[in-house]
PyMOL Python script that loads the backbone (N, CA, C, O; Angstrom):
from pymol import cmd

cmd.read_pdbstr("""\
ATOM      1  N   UNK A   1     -74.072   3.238-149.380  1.00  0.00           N
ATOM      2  CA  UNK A   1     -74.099   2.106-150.276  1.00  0.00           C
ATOM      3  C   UNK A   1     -75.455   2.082-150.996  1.00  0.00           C
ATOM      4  O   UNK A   1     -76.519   2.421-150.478  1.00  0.00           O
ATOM      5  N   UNK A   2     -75.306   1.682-152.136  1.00  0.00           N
ATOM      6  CA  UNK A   2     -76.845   1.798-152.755  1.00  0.00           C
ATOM      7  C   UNK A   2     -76.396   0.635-153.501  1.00  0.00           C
ATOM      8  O   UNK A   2     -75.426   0.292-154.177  1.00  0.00           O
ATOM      9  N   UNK A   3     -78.071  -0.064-152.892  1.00  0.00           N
ATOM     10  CA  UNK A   3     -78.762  -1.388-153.560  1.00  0.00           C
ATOM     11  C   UNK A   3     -79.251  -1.166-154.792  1.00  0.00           C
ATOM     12  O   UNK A   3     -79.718  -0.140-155.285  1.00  0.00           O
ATOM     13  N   UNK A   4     -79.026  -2.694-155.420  1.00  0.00           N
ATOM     14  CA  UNK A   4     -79.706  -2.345-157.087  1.00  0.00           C
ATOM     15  C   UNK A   4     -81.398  -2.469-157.028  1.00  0.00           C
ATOM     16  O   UNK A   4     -82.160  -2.249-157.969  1.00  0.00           O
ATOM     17  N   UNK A   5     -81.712  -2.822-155.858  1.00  0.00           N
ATOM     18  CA  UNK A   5     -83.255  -3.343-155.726  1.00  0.00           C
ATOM     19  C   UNK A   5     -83.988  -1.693-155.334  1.00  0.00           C
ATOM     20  O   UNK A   5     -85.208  -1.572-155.448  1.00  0.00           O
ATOM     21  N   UNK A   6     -83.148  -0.519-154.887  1.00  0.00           N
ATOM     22  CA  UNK A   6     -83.929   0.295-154.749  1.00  0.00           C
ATOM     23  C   UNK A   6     -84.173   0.903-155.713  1.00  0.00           C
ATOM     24  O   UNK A   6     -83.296   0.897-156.577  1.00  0.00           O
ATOM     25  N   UNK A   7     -85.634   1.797-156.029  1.00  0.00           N
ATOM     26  CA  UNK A   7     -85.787   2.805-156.483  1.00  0.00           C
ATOM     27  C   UNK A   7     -85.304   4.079-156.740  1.00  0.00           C
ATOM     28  O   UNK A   7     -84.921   4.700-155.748  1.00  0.00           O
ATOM     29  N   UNK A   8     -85.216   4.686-157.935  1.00  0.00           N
ATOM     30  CA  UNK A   8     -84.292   5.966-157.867  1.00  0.00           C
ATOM     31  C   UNK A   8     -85.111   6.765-157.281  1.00  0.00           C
ATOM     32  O   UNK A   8     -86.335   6.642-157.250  1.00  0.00           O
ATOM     33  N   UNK A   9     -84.198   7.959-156.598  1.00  0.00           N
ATOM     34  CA  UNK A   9     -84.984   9.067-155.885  1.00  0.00           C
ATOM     35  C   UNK A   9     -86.183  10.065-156.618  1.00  0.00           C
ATOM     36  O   UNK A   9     -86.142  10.095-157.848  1.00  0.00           O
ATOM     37  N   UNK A  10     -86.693  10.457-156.291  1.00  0.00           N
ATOM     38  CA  UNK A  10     -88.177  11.189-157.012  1.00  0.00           C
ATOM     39  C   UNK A  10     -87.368  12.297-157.936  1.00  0.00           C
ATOM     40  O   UNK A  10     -87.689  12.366-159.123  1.00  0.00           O
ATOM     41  N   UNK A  11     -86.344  13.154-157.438  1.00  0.00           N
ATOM     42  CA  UNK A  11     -85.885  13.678-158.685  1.00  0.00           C
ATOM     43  C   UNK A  11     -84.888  13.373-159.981  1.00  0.00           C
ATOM     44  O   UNK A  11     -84.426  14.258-160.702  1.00  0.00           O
ATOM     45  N   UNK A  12     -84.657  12.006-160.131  1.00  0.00           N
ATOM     46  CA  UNK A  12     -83.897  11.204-160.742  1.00  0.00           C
ATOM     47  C   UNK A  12     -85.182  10.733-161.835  1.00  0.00           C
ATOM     48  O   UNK A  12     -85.188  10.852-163.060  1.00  0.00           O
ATOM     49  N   UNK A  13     -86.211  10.183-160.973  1.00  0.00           N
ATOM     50  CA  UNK A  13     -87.333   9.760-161.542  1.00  0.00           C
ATOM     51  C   UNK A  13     -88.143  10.820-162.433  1.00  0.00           C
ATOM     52  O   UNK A  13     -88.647  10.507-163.512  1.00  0.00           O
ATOM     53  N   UNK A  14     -88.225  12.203-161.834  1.00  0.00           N
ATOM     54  CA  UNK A  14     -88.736  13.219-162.777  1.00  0.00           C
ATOM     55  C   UNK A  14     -87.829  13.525-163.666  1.00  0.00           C
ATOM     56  O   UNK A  14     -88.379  14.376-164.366  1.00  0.00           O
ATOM     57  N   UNK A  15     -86.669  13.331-164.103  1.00  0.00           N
ATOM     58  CA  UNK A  15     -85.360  13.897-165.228  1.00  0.00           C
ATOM     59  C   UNK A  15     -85.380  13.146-166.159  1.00  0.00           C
ATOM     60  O   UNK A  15     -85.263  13.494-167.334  1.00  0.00           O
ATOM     61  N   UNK A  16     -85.616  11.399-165.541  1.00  0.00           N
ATOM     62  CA  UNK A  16     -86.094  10.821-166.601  1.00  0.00           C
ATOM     63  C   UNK A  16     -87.219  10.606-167.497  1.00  0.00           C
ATOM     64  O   UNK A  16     -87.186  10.225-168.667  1.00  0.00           O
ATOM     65  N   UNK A  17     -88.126  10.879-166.842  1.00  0.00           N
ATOM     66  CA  UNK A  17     -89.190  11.201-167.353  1.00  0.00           C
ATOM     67  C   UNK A  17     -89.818  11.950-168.391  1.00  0.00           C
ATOM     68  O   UNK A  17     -90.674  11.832-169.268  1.00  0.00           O
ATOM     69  N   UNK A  18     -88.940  12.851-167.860  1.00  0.00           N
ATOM     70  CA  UNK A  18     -88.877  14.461-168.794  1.00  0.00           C
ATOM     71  C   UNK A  18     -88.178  13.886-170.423  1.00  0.00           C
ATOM     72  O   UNK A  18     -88.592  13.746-171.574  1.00  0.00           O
ATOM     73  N   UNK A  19     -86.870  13.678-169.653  1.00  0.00           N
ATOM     74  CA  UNK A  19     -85.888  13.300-170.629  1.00  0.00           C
ATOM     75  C   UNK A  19     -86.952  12.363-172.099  1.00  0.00           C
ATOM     76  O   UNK A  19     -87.381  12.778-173.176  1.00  0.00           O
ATOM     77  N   UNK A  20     -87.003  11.427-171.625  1.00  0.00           N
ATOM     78  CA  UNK A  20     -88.066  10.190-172.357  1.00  0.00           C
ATOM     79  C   UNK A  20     -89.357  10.697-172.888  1.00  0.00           C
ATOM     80  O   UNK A  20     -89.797  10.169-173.909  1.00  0.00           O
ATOM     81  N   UNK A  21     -90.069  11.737-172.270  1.00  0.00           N
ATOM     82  CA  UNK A  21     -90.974  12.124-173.456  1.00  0.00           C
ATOM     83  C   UNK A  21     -90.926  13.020-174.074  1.00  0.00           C
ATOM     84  O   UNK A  21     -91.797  13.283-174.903  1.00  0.00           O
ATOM     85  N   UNK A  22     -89.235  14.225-173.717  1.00  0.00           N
ATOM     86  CA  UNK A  22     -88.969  14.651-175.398  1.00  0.00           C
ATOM     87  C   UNK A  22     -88.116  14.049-176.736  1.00  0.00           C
ATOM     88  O   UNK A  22     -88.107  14.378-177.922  1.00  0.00           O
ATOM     89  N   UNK A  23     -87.415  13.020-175.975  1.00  0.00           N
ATOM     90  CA  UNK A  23     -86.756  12.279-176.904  1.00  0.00           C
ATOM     91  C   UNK A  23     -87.750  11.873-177.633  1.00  0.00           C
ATOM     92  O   UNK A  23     -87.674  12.117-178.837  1.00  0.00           O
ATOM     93  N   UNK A  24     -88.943  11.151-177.121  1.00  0.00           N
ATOM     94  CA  UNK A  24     -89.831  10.080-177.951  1.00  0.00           C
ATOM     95  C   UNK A  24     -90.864  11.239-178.886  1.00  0.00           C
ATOM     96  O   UNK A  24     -91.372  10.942-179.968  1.00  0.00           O
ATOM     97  N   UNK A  25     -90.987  12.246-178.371  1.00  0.00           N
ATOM     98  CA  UNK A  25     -91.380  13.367-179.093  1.00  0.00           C
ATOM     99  C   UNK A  25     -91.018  13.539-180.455  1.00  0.00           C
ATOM    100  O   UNK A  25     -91.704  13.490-181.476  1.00  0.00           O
ATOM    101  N   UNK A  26     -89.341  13.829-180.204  1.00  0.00           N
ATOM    102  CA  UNK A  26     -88.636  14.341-181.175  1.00  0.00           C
ATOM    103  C   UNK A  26     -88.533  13.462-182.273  1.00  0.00           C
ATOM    104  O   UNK A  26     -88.644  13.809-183.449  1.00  0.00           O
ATOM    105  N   UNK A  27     -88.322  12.327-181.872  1.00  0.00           N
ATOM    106  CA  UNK A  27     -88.356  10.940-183.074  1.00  0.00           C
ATOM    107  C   UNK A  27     -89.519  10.743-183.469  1.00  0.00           C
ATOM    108  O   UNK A  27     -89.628  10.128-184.529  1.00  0.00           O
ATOM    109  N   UNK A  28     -90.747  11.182-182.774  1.00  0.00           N
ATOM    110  CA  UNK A  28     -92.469  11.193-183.665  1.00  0.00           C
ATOM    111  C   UNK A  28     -92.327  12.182-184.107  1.00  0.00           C
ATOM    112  O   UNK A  28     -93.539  12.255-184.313  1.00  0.00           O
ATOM    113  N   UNK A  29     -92.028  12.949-184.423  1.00  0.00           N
ATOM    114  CA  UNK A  29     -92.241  14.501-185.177  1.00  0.00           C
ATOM    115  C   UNK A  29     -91.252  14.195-186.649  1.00  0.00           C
ATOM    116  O   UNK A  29     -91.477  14.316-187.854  1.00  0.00           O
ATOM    117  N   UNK A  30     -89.992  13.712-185.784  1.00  0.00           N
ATOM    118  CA  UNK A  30     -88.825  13.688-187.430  1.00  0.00           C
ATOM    119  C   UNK A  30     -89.507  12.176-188.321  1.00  0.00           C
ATOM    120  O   UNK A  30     -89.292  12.023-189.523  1.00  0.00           O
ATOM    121  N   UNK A  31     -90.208  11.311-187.616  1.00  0.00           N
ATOM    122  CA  UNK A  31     -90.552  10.101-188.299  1.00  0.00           C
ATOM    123  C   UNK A  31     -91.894  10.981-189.255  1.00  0.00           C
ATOM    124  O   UNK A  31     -91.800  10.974-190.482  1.00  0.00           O
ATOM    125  N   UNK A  32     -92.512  11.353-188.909  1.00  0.00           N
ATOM    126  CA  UNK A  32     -93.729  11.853-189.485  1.00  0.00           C
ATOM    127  C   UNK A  32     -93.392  12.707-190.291  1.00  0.00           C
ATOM    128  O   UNK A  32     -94.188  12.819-191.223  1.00  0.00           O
ATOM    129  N   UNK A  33     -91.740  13.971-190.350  1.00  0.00           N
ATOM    130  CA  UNK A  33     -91.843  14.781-191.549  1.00  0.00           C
ATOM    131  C   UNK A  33     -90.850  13.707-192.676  1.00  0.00           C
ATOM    132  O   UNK A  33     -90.964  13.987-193.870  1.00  0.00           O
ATOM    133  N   UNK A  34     -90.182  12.864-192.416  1.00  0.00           N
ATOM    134  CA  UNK A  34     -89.812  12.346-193.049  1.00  0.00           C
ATOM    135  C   UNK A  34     -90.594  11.171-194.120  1.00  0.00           C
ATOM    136  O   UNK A  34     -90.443  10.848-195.298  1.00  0.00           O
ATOM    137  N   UNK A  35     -91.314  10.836-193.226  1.00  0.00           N
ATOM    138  CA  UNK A  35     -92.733  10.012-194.101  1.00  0.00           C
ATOM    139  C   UNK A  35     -93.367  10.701-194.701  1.00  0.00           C
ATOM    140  O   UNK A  35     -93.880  10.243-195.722  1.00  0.00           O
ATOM    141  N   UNK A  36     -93.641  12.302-194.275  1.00  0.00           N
ATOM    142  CA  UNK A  36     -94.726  13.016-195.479  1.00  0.00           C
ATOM    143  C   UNK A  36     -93.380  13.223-196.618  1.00  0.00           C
ATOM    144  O   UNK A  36     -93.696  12.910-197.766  1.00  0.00           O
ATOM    145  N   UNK A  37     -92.235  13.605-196.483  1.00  0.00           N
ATOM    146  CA  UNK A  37     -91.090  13.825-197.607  1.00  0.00           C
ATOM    147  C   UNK A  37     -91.076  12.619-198.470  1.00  0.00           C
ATOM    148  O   UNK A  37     -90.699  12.832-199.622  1.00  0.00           O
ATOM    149  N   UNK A  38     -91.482  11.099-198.097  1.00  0.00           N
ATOM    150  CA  UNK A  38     -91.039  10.044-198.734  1.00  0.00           C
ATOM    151  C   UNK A  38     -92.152   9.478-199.601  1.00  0.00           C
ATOM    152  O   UNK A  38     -92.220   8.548-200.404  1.00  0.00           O
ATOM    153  N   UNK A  39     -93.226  10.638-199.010  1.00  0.00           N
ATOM    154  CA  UNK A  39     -94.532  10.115-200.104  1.00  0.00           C
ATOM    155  C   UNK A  39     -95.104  11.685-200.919  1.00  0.00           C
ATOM    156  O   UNK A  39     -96.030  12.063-201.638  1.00  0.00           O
ATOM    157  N   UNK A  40     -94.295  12.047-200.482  1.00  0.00           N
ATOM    158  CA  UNK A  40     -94.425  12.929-201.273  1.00  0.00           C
ATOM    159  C   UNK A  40     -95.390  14.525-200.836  1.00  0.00           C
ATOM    160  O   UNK A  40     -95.357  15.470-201.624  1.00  0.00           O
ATOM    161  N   UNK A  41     -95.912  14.578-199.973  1.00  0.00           N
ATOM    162  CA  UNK A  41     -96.926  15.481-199.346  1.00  0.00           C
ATOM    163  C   UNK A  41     -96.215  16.268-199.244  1.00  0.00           C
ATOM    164  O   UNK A  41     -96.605  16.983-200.167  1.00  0.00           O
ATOM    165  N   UNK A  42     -95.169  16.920-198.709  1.00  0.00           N
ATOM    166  CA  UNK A  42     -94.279  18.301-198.872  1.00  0.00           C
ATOM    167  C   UNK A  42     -93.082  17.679-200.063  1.00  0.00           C
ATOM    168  O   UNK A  42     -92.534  16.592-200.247  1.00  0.00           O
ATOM    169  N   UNK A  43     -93.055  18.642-200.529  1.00  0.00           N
ATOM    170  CA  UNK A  43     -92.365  18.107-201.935  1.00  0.00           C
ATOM    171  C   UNK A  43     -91.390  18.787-201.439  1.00  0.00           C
ATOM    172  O   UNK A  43     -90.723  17.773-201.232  1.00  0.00           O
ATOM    173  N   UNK A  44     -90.582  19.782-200.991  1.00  0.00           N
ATOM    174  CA  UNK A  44     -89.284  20.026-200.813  1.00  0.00           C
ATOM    175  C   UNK A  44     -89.668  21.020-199.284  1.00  0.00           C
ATOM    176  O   UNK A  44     -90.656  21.730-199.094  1.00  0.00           O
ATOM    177  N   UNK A  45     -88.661  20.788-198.481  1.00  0.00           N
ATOM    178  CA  UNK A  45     -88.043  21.160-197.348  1.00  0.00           C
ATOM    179  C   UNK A  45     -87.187  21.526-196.660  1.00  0.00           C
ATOM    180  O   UNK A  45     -86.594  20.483-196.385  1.00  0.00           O
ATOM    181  N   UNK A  46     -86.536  22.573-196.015  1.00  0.00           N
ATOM    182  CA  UNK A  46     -85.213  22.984-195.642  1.00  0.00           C
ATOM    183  C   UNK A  46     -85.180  22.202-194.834  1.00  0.00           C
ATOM    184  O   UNK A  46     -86.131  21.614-194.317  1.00  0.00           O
ATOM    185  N   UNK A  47     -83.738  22.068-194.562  1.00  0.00           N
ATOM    186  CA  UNK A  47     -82.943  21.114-193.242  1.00  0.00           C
ATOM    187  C   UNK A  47     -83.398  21.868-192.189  1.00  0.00           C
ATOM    188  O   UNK A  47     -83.798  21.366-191.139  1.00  0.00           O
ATOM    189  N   UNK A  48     -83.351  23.243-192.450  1.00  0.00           N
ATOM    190  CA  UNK A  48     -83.378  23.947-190.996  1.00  0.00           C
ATOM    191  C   UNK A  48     -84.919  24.242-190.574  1.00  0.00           C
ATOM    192  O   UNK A  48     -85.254  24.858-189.562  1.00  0.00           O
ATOM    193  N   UNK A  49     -85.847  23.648-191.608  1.00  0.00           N
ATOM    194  CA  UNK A  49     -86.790  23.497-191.048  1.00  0.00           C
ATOM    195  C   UNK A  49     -87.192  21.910-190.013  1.00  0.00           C
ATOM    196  O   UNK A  49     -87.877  21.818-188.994  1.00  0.00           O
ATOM    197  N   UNK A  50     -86.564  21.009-190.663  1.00  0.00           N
ATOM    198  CA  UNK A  50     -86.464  19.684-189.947  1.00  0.00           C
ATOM    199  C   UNK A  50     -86.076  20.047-188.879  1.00  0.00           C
ATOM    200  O   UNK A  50     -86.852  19.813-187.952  1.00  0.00           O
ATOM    201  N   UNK A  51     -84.808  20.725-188.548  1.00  0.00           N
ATOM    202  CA  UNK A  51     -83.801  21.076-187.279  1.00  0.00           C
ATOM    203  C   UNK A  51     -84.962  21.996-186.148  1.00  0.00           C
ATOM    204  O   UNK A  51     -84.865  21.866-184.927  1.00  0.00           O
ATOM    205  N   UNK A  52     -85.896  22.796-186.724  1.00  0.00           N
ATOM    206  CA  UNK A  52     -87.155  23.820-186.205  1.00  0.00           C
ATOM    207  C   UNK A  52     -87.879  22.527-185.453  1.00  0.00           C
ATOM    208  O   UNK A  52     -87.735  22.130-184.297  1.00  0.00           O
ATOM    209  N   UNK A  53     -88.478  22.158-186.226  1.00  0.00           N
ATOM    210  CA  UNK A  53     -89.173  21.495-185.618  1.00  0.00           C
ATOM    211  C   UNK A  53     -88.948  20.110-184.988  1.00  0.00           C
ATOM    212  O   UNK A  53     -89.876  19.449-184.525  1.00  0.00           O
ATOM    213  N   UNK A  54     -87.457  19.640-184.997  1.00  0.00           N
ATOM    214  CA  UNK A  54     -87.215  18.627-183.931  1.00  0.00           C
ATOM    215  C   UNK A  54     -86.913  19.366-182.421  1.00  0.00           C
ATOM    216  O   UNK A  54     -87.333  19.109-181.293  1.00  0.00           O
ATOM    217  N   UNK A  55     -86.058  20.322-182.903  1.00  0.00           N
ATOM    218  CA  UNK A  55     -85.858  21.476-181.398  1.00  0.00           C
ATOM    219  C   UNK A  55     -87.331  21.639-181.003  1.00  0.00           C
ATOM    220  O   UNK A  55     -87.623  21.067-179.953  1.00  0.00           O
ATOM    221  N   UNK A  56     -88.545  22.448-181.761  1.00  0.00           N
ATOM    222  CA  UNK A  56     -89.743  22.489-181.664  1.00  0.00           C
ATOM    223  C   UNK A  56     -90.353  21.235-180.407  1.00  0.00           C
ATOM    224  O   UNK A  56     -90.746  21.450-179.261  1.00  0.00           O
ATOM    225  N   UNK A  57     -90.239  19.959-181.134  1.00  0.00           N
ATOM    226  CA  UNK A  57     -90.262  18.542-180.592  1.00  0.00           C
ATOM    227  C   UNK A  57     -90.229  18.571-178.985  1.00  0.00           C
ATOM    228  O   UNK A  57     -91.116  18.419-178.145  1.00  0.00           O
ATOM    229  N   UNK A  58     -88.618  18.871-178.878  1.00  0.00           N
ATOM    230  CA  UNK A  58     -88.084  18.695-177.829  1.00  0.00           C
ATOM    231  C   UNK A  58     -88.455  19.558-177.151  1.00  0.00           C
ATOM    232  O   UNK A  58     -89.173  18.975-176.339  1.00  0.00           O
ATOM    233  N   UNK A  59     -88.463  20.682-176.890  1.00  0.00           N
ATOM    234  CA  UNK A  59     -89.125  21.668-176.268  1.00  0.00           C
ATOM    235  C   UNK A  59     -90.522  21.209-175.511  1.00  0.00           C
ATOM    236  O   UNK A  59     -90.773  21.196-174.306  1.00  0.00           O
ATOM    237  N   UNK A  60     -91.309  20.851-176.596  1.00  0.00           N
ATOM    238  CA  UNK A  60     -92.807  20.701-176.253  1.00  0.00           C
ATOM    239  C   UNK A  60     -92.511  19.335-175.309  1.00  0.00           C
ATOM    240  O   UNK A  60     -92.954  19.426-174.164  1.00  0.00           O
ATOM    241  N   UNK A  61     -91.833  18.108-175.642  1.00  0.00           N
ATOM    242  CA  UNK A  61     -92.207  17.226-174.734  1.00  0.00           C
ATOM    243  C   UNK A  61     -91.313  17.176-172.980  1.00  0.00           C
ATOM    244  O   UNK A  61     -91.448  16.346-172.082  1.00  0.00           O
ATOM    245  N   UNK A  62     -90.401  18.456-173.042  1.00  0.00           N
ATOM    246  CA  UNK A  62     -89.506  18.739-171.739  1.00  0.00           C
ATOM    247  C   UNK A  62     -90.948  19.602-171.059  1.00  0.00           C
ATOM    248  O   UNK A  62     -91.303  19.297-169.920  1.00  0.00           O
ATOM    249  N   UNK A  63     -91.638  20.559-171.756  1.00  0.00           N
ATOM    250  CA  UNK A  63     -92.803  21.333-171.064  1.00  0.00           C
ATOM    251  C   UNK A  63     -94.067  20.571-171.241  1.00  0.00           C
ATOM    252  O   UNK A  63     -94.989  21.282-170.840  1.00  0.00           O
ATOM    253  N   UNK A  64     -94.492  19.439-171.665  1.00  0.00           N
ATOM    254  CA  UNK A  64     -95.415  18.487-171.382  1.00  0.00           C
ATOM    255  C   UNK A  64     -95.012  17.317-169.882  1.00  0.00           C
ATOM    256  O   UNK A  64     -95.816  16.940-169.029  1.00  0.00           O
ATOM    257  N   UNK A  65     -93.237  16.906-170.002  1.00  0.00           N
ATOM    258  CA  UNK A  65     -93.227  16.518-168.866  1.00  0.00           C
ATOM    259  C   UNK A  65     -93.265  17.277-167.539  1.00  0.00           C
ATOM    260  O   UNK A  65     -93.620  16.723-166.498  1.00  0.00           O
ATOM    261  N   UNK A  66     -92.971  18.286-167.589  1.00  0.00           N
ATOM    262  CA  UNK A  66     -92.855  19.044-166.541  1.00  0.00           C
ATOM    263  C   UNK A  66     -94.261  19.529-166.103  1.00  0.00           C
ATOM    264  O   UNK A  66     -94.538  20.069-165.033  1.00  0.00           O
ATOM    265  N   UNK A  67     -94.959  19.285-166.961  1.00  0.00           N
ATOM    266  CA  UNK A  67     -96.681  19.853-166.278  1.00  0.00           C
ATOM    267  C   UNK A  67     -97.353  18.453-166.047  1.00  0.00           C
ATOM    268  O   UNK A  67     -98.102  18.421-165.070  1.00  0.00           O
ATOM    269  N   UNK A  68     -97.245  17.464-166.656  1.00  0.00           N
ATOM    270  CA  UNK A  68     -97.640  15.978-166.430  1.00  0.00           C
ATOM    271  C   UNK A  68     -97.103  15.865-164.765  1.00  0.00           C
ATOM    272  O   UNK A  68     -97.882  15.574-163.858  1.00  0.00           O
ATOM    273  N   UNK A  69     -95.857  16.106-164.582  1.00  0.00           N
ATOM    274  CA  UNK A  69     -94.978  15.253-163.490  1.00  0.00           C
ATOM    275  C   UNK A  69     -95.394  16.321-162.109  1.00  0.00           C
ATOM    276  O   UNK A  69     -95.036  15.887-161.015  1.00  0.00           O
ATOM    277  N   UNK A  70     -96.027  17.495-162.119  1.00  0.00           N
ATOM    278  CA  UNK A  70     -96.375  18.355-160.811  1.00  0.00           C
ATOM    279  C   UNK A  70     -97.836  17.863-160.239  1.00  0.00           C
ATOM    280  O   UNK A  70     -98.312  18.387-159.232  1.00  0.00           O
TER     281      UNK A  70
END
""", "prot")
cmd.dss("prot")
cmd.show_as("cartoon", "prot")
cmd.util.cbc("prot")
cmd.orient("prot")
């Protein structure tokens, strides 16, 4: 039976963790190329460069949590 008052187990706690600072990664990286596109600082851009560097994103903040969380 599991209580709502307990804590999740330590590897539940590291997945999320992980999870949450490449998501929040990925949405600072696409917010920032989309703001330089909307003022104009890169004047034109491939999609599949957006798509590079949100994968890029995600990558970096799954191998930032994983060295943060050891």
């Amino acid at each position: 039976m599991i209580f709502v008052n307990q804590p999740p187990n330590p590897e539940t706690r590291r997945f999320l963790y992980i999870v949450g600072v490449a998501v929040g990664l990925a949405f600072l990286m696409t917010a920032l190329v989309y703001f330089l596109l909307g003022i104009g600082v890169i004047k034109a851009i491939s999609t599949y460069v957006v798509w590079a560097i949100i994968l890029f994103s995600i990558g970096a903040g799954i191998l930032s949590g994983v060295v943060t969380r050891r």
